[in-house]
N, C-alpha and C positions, 0 to 999 in steps of 0.2 A: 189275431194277436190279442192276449190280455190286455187290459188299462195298464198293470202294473208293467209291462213290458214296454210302455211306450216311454221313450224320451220326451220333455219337455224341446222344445226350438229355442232356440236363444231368442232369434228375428223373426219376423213373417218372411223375410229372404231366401230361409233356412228349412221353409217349409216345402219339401218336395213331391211329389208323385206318389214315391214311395212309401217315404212318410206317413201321406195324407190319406193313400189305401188303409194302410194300417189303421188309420186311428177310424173311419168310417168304418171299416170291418170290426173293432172292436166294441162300436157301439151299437154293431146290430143294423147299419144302415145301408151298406152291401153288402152283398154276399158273393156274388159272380163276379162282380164288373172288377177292373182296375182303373184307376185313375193315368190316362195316359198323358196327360197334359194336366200343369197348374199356373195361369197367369196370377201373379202378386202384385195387388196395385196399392201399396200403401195411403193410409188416410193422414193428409198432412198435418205435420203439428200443429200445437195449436187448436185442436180440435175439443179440448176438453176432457180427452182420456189419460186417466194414471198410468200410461202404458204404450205401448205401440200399438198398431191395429193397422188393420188393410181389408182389402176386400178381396176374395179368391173365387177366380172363375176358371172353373173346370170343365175337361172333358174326358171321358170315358172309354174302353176298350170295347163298350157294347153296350147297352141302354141293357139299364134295369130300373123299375118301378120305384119310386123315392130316391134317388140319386139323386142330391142337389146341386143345380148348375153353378151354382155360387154360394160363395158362405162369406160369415164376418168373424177375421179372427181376431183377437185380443189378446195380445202377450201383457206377461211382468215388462216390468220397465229394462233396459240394457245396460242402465245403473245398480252395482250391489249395494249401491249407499241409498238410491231411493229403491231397490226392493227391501233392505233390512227397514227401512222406516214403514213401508207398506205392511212389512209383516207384523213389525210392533204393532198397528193398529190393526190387524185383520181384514184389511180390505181385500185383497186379492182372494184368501183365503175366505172372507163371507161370501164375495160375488163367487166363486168355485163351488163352494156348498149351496148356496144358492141353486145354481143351475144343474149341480150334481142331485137334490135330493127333494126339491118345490116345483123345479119348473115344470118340470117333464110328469106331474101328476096329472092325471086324465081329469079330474074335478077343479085343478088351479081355477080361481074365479074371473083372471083375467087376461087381457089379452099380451103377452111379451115373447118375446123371438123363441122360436124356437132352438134348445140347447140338442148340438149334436157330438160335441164332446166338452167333460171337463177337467181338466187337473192342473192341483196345487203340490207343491214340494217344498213340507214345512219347514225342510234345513237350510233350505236358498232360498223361500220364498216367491220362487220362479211358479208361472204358472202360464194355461194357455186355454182359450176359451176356444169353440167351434158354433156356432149360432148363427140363426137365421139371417140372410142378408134382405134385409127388407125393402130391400129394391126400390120400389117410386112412391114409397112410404113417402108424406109431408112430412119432415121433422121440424120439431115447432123450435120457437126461438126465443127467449128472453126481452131479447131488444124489440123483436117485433110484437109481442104480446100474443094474446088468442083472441078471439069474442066471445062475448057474453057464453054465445049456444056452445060452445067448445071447452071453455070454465065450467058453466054447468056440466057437461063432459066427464069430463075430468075427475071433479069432485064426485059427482056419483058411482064412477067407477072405482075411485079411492073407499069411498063407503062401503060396497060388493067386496074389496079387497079384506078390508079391517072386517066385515062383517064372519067373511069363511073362516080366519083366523082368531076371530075373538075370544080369547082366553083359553086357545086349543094348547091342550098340554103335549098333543105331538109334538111342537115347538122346542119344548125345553128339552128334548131329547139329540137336537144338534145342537156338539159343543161347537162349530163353526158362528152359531146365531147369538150373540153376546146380549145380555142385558145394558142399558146403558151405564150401570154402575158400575160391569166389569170394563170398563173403562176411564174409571174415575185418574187414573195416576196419569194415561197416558193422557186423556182430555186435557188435566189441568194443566200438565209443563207444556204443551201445545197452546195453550190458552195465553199464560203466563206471558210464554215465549212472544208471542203474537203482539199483545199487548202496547208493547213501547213501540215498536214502528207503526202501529194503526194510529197512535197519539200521533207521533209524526208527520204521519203521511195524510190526515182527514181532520187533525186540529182544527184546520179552517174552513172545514165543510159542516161539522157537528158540533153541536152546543156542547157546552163547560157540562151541561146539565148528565147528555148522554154519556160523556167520557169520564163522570164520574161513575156513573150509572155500570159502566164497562169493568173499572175498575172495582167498586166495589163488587161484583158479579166475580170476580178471581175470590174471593173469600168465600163463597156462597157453591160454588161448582161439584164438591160432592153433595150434597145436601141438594141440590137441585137432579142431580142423576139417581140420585136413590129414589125422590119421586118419580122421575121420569120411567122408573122400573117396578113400579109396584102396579099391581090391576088394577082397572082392565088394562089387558097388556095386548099386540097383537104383532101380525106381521108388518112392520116398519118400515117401508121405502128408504128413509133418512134424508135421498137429495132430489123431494119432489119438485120441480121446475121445469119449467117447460123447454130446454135442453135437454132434458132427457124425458119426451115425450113425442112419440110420430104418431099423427092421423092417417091409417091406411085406409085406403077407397075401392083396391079391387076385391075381385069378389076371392080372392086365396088369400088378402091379408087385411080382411075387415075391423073396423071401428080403433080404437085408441090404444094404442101399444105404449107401457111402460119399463124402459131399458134403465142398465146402468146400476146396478143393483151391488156395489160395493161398499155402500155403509147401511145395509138391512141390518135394524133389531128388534129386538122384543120389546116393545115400547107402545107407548100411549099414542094410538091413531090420531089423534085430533094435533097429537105433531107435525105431523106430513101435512095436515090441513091448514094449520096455522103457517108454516114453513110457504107451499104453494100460492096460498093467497098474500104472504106478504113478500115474496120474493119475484114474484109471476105475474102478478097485475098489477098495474100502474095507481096510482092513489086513488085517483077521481072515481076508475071503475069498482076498485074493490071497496071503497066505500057507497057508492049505489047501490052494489052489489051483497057485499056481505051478508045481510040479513036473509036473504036466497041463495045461497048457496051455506051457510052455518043451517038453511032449515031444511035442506037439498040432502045433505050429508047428513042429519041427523034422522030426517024420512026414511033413507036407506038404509042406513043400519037396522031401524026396527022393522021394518020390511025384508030384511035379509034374516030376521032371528035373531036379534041382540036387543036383550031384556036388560030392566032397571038400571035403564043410562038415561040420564034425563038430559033435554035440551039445556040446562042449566049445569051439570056437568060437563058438557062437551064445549060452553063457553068459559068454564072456571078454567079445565085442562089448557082450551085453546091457547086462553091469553098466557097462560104462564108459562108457556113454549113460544111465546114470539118473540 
């Protein structure tokens, strides 16, 4: 069955057998088999997804080669008030092009789930992902931090990334991958909006200093994305942290996987860098640290073939995206 012939699922509930054949025969991933069974074991809220998600463990009418015994699905939300606000900002709609048109290239530089189906539906904004289920993948954790060796990780792998992408003009050929400026209207009343309850709710956690600091920053917001969109621009993670980061260990899902890929854009690497290290490690480390991994990440990119970026560009960009 074509893509265009498939339905979106409202639920992961909703996703059945038949269904599920269809959509794996439309991407080329069976051919013989049928899906005779589908257990749906949703992931509980709370989890950090813009969306529903579950895990689905299948079994087949006959074993054929690449069939997967399980998969990660990821719906739109079962709210039309939170998928219209998803669709104003493109998220469903980037992570779908994401995995419809990057993932699935043979040269991608790094390691993230494998996409086995994707679509978005721009007039509901409904959408449903099919992806690797990464099984006894470690997913790393914010609250718990990483180490040192797994930071270093991390960021060099982020370098590989920014590196295949740097300044590639295939890029600008998905309208799905936004620059940060084509966002200027919807960032700011987000921002805006944001604003008075943050004064409210962290008043007494954050100096008079910061919360000016916040407030003047509402004045500043195009003018700070128009930078953030000019060259060197590359492939932009957007919410690098270590929630959306698993260490795989077997030998079918080796080294550092980076999921979650709903606010990719064409933007200045050393964003994801600045973003990770100040969201991802604890003060005391990333100050020890810093200086080895700003020279970690900047090693790698000229190593991967990214000319006239100097270590002193990559700490001007840094700072001005933290």
């Amino acid at each position: 069955m074509p893509k265009d012939n498939l339905t979106i699922p409202p639920s992961p509930d909703s996703i059945s057998a038949e269904w599920l054949t269809a959509a794996l025969r439309s991407s080329g991933v069976i051919k013989q088999a049928h899906v005779s069974c589908v257990s749906v074991r949703p992931v509980v809220a709370g989890s950090g997804f813009g969306g529903q998600t579950a895990h689905l463990l299948i079994e087949y009418d006959r074993a054929e080669p690449g069939a997967p015994a399980s998969l990660f699905a990821k719906l739109s939300s079962a709210s039309p008030q939170v998928r219209e606000q998803m669709r104003r900002l493109g998220l469903y709609e980037t992570e779908a092009g994401f995995y419809r048109d990057l993932a699935a290239l043979d040269d991608f530089p790094v390691r993230i789930p494998r996409p086995f189906l994707s679509l978005y539906e721009e007039a509901t904004g409904a959408s449903v992902l099919l992806i690797e289920d990464l099984g006894k993948a470690q997913f790393c954790d914010n609250v718990a931090g990483s180490s040192p060796e797994e930071a270093l990780g991390i960021v060099r792998q982020t370098a590989v990334l920014h590196a295949h992408f740097w300044n590639d003009p295939r890029l600008k050929a998905f309208a799905w991958l936004r620059s940060p400026a084509a966002d200027t209207a919807a960032f700011t009343a987000v921002y805006k909006a944001m604003l008075a309850p943050f004064e409210q709710r962290f008043s007494a956690m954050v100096s008079p200093y910061y919360l000016n600091a916040a407030k003047e920053f509402s004045t500043w917001t195009a003018s700070f994305l128009y930078y953030a969109s000019q060259p060197p621009t590359t492939l932009f993670h957007g919410d690098l942290r270590l929630d959306n980061v698993a260490i795989a260990s077997n030998h079918h899902c080796p080294g550092i996987v980076f999921f979650d890929w709903q606010v990719g854009r064409l933007a200045h690497g050393a964003a994801d860098l600045a973003y990770y290290m100040a969201i991802s490690l604890p003060v005391e480390q990333r100050r020890a640290k810093e200086a080895e991994l700003l020279n970690t990440y900047h090693e790698t990119l000229l190593a991967n073939g990214v000319t006239s970026y100097s270590h002193e560009d990559l700490f001007e960009m840094g700072r001005a995206h933290v």
